[in-house]
C-alpha positions in Angstrom: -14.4 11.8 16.4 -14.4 15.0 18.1 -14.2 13.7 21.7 -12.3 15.4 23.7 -9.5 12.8 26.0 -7.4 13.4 28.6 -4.0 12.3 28.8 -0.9 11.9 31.2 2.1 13.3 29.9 3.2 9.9 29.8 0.5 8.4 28.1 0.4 11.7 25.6 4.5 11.2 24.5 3.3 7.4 24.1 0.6 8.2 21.5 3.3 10.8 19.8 6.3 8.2 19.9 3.6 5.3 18.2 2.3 8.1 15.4 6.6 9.3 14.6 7.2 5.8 14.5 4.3 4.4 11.6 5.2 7.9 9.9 9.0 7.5 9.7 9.4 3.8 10.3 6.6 1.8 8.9 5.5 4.4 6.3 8.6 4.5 4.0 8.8 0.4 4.4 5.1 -0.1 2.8 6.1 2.0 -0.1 9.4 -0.2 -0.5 7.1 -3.0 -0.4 4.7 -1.7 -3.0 8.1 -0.7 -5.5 9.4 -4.2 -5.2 6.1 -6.1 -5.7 5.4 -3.6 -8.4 9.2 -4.7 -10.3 7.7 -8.3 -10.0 5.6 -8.0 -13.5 1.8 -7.9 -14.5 0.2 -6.2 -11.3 -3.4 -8.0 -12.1 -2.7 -11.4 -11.5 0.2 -10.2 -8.9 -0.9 -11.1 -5.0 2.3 -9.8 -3.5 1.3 -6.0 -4.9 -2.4 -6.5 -3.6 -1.3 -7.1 -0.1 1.0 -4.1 0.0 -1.4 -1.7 -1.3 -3.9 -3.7 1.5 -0.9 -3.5 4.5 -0.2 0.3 2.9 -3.9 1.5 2.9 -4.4 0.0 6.9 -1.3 1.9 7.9 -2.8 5.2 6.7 -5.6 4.4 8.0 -3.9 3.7 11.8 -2.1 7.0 11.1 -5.5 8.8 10.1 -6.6 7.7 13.3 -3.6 8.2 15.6 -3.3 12.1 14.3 -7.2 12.6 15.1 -6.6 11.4 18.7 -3.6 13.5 18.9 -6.0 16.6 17.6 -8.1 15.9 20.8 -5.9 15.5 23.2 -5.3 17.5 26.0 -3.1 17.0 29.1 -4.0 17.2 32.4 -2.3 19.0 34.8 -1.9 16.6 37.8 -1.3 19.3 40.3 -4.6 21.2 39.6 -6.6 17.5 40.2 -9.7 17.9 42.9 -9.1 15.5 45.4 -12.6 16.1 46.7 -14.1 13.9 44.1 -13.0 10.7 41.5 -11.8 12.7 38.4 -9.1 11.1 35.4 -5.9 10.4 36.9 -7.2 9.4 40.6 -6.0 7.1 42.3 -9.0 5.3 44.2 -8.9 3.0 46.5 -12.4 1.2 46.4 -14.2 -1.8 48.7 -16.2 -3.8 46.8 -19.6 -4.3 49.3 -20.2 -8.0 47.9 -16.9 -9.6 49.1 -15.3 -7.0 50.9 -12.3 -6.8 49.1 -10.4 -3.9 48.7 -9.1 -2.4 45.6 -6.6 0.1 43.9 -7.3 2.1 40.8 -6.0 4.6 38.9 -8.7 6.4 36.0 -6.8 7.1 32.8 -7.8 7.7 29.3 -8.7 4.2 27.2 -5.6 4.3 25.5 -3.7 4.3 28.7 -5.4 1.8 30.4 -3.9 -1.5 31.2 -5.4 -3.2 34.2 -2.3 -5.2 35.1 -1.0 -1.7 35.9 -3.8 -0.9 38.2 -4.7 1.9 35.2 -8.6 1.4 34.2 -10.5 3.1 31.7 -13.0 6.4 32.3 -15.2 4.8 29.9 -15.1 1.2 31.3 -18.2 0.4 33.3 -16.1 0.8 36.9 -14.3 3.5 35.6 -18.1 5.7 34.9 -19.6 4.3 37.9 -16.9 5.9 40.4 -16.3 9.4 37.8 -17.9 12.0 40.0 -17.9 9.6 43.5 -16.7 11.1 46.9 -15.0 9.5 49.7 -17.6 7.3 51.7 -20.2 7.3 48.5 -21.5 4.3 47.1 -20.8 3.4 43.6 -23.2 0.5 41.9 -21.4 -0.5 38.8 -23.5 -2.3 36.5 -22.0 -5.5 34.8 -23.4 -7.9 32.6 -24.1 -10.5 35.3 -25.8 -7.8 37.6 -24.7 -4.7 39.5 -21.6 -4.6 42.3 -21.2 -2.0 44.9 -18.3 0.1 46.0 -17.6 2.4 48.5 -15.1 4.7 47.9 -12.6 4.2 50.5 -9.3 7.0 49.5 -9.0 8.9 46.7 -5.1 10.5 45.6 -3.1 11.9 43.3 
């Protein structure tokens, strides 16, 4: 996992706040869990002490995880963004060419994204098909019930 992701500073502090809280928080809790199921007697036939080694061994593993994301991640300096062309962190304001409706994006890491929000993914298939797109360019997006055009109608900080 040596992938380099961009982050807001927003999204960044979120990804540090989840990682301080499974470290400080949840860590300490699974080993509680482990001590006490561990009191209970004969850990062979004892199901409570296999599910808090399982619960413990996941939560190092989401920590494992969390920390390598962390090691990649850099933060992007809004005020230095190209507004020539659809980078992370645009906000894009795209037509669709089939219906004609108009939509408003904003490209963020996958870990940011939460379309409700108007945030989409860099790596969804919208999100790659506009990466690189000017104003007035056609983006064709393909999707697994055929391709959709876009034209790129604004793009913003």
């Amino acid at each position: 996992m040596s992938d380099v992701s961009y982050y807001t500073e927003e999204g960044l502090n979120k990804l540090k706040d989840e990682l301080n809280q499974l470290k400080d928080i949840e860590r300490p809790k699974a080993s509680n869990a482990i001590a006490e199921a561990r009191d209970k007697g004969d850990l062979s036939e004892n199901a409570e002490y296999d599910a808090a080694k399982e619960a413990q061994g996941m939560l190092e593993m989401k920590i494992s995880k969390l920390e390598a994301i962390l090691s990649n991640a850099r933060l992007i300096d809004e005020s230095q963004l190209d507004l020539s062309k659809v980078l992370v962190l645009s906000k894009v304001t795209i037509k669709n060419l089939g219906n004609q409706m108009q939509l408003k994006y904003t490209l963020v890491a996958e870990s940011e994204a939460d379309l409700k929000s108007g945030k989409i993914s860099v790596n969804s298939p919208i999100g790659k098909g506009l990466l690189g797109k000017k104003v007035g360019e056609i983006a064709e997006v393909v999707v697994p019930n055929g391709t959709i055009k876009f034209e790129i109608i604004s793009i913003e900080r």
